[in-house]
C-alpha positions in Angstrom: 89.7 83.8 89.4 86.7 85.2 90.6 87.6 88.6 91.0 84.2 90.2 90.5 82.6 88.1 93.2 85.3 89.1 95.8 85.2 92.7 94.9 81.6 92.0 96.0 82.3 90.8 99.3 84.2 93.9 99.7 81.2 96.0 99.3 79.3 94.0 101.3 82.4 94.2 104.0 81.4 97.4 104.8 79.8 98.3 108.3 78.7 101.4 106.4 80.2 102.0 104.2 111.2 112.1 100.3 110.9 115.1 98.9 110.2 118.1 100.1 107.0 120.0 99.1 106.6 123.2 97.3 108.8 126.2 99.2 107.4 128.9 100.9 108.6 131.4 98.0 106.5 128.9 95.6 103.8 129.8 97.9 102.6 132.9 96.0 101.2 134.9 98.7 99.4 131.8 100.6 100.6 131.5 104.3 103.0 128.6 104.7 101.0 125.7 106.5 102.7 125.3 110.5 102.5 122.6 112.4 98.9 121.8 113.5 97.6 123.6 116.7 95.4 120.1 118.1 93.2 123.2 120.2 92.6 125.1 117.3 92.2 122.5 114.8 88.6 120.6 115.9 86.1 118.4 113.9 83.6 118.8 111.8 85.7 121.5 109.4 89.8 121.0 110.5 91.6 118.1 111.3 95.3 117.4 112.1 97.0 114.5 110.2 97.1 111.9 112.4 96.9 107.9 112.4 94.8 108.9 115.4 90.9 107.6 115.6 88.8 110.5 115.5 86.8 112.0 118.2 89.6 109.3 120.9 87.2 106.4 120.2 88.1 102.7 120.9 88.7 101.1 117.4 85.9 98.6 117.9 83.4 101.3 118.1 84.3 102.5 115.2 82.7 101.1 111.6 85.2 99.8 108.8 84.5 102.4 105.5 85.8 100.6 102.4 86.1 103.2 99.6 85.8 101.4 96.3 87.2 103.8 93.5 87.4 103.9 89.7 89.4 105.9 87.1 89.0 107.3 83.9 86.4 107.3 81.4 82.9 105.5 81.3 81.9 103.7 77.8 79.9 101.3 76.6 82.8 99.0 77.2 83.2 99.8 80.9 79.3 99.9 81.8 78.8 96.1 81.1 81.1 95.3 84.3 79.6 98.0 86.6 76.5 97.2 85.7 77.4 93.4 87.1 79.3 94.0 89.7 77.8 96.9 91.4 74.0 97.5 90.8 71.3 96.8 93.2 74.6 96.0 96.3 73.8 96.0 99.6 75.7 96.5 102.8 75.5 94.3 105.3 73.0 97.0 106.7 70.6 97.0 103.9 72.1 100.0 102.6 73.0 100.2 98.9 76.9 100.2 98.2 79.0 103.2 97.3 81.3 103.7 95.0 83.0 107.0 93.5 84.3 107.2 89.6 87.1 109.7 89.0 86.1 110.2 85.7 88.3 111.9 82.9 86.6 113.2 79.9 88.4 111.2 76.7 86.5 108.2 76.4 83.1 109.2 78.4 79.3 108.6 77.7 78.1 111.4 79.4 74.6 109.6 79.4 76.4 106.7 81.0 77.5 108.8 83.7 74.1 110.2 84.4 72.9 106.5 84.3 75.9 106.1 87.4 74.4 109.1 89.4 70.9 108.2 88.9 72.0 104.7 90.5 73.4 106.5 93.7 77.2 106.3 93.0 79.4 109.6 93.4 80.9 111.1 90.2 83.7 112.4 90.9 87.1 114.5 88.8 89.9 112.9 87.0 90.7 115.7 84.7 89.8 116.7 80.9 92.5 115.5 79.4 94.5 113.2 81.0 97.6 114.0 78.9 101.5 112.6 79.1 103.7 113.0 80.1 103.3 113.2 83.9 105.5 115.6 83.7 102.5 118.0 82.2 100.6 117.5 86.0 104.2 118.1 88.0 104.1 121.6 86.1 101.2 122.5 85.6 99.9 126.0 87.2 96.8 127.0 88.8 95.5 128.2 85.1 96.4 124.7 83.7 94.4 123.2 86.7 91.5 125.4 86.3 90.8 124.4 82.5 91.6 120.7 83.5 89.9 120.3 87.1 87.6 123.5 87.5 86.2 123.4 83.6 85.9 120.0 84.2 83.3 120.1 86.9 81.2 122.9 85.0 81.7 120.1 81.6 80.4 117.3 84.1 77.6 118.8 85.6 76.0 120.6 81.7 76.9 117.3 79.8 76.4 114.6 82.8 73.0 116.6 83.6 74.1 116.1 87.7 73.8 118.9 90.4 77.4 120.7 90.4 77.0 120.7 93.8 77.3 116.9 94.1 80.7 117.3 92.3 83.1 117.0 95.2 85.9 115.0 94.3 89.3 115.1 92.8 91.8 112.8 91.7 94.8 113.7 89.7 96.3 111.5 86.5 98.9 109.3 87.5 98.7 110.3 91.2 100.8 113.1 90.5 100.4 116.2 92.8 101.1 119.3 91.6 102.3 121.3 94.7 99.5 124.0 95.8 98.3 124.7 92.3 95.0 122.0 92.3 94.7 122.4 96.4 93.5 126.0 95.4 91.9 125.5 92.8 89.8 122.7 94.6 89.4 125.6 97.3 88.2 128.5 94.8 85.5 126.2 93.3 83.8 124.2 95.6 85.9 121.1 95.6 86.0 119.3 99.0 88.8 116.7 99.0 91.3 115.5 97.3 92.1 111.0 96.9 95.2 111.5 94.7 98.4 111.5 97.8 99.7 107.7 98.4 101.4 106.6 101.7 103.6 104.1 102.2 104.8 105.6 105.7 101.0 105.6 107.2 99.8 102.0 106.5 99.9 100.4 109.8 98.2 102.3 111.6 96.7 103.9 108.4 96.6 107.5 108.1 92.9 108.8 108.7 91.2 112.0 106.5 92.7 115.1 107.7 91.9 118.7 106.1 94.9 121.6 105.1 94.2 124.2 107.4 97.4 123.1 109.0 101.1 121.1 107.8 100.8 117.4 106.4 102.9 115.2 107.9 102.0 112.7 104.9 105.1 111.4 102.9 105.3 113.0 100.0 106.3 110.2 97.5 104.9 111.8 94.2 106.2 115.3 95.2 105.8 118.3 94.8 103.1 118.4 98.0 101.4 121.2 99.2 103.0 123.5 101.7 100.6 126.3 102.4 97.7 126.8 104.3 94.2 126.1 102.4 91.7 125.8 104.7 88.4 123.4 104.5 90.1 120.8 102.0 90.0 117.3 102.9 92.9 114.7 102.0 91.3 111.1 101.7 95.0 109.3 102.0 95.5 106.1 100.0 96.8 104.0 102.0 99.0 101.8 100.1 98.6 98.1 99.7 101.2 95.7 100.5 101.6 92.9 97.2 102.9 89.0 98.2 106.3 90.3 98.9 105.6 93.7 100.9 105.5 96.3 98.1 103.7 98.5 98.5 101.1 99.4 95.8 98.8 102.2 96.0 96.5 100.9 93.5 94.9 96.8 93.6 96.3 97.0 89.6 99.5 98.7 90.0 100.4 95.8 93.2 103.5 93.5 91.3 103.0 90.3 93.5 100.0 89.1 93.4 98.2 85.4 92.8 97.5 83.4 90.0 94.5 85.0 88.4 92.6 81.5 88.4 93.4 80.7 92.1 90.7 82.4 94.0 91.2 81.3 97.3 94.6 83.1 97.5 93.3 86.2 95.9 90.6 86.0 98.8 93.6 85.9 101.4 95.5 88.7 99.9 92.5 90.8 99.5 91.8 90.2 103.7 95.5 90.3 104.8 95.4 94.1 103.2 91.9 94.7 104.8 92.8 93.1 107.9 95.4 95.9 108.9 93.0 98.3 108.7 90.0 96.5 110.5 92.2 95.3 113.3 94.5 98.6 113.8 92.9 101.8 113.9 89.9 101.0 111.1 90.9 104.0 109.1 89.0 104.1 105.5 90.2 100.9 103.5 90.7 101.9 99.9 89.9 99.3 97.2 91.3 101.7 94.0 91.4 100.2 90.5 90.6 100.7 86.9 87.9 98.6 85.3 90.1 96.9 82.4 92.0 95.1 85.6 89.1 93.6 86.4 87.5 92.6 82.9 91.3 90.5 82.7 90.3 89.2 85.7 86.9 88.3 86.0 
């Protein structure tokens, strides 16, 4: 199955490229997020959760983003199949093709990741550690995100030998959110959004980038979600994937249902049904998330 080469056409794709949350007493002194003032709450800093196109527009004047993500750390293992796959791709528009690593520290060639930068891709937060049990990121306190998320960006930028400023990303380990805790943190050091929040509610239309100045209305399926008020921080929503038999998966590697590995033509279809809902709905971003062993099993 020729994964590799459709994962290609993917970046090529591209125009250009329940539980409830945290309570307020969990809060600790941060005003409780209300329900989003639309007046109030205007592009290019705040933006009200919505499935709704930004700025009104008509969805065929508006291009298809597909965001193409890895996780964890970056080897001499790992580098053989980005190198392939993604070096020297262009858009459609003779742009070169993005992609963002989430990188986590165990495991990482530092020089590898400067090699990544220097070739235009974003490098992006995955944590120090990476530790189990989840049950270490559904507790963990602003200190305990500091040392993993904040330390993390200062260890990236000295070892990685990029501009901390180009540091903008976070995701958490195993998608797990950890209330307010890391949407502060992210806040107090420079950290503009967040891609770790799945929906499965907000697929069809798909939920666009909204910022925190104001309440979610997200599912929260990973709980526990943020509940206050932290102004400037983007969510990038992944939208969740639907596998041959409509489960939703928020990651291409975690979907159940899927096609024979050798029969490419069916992998092609359920690659464009999942696209599809986004280009023909509302065209918010299409997320293409997976972790690079997924697609060495699968080349």
């Amino acid at each position: 199955m020729k994964l590799f080469g459709l994962l290609a056409l993917l970046l090529v794709a591209s125009a250009f490229a329940d539980d409830s949350s945290s309570s307020e007493e969990e809060n600790e002194g941060l005003p409780l997020a209300e329900a989003c003032d639309q007046e109030a709450c205007s592009l290019p800093d705040c933006r009200c959760s919505s499935t709704n196109i930004p700025g009104g527009l008509n969805p065929r004047d508006v291009p298809q983003f597909v965001t193409v993500t890895f996780d964890d750390g970056v080897n001499v293992n790992n580098i053989i199949t980005y190198r392939n796959i993604l070096y020297n791709r262009l858009n459609s528009n003779g742009c070169p093709a993005g992609v963002t690593f989430f990188v986590s520290h165990e495991y990482t060639n530092y020089a590898l990741i400067n090699e990544l930068y220097n070739q235009g891709f974003e490098i992006a937060l995955h944590s120090i550690s990476h530790r189990t049990p989840q049950t270490y990121w559904f507790e963990a306190t602003k200190e305990v995100i500091k040392e993993e998320i904040a330390d993390q960006k200062a260890q990236m930028a000295h070892f990685a030998n990029i501009p901390p400023s180009a540091i903008k990303g976070v995701r958490m380990p195993f998608l797990q959110l950890a209330g307010n805790a890391s949407f502060e943190i992210m806040s107090e050091y420079g950290l503009e959004y967040d891609c770790t929040w799945p929906t499965i509610a907000h697929t069809n239309p798909g939920l666009w980038p909204y910022t925190l100045d104001y309440a979610s209305t997200q599912d929260c399926i990973i709980p526990p979600c943020p509940s206050a008020s932290i102004p400037g921080v983007w969510i990038k929503p992944m939208v969740a994937w639907s596998d041959l038999n409509g489960v939703p998966c928020s990651m291409v590697d975690a979907c159940f249902f899927i096609p024979d590995r050798e029969n490419e033509e069916e992998w092609y279809k359920f690659i464009l049904s999942n696209f599809e809902r986004h280009y023909l709905g509302n065209r918010a971003p299409f997320g293409f998330y997976v972790h690079e062993a997924f697609l060495a099993a699968n080349p």
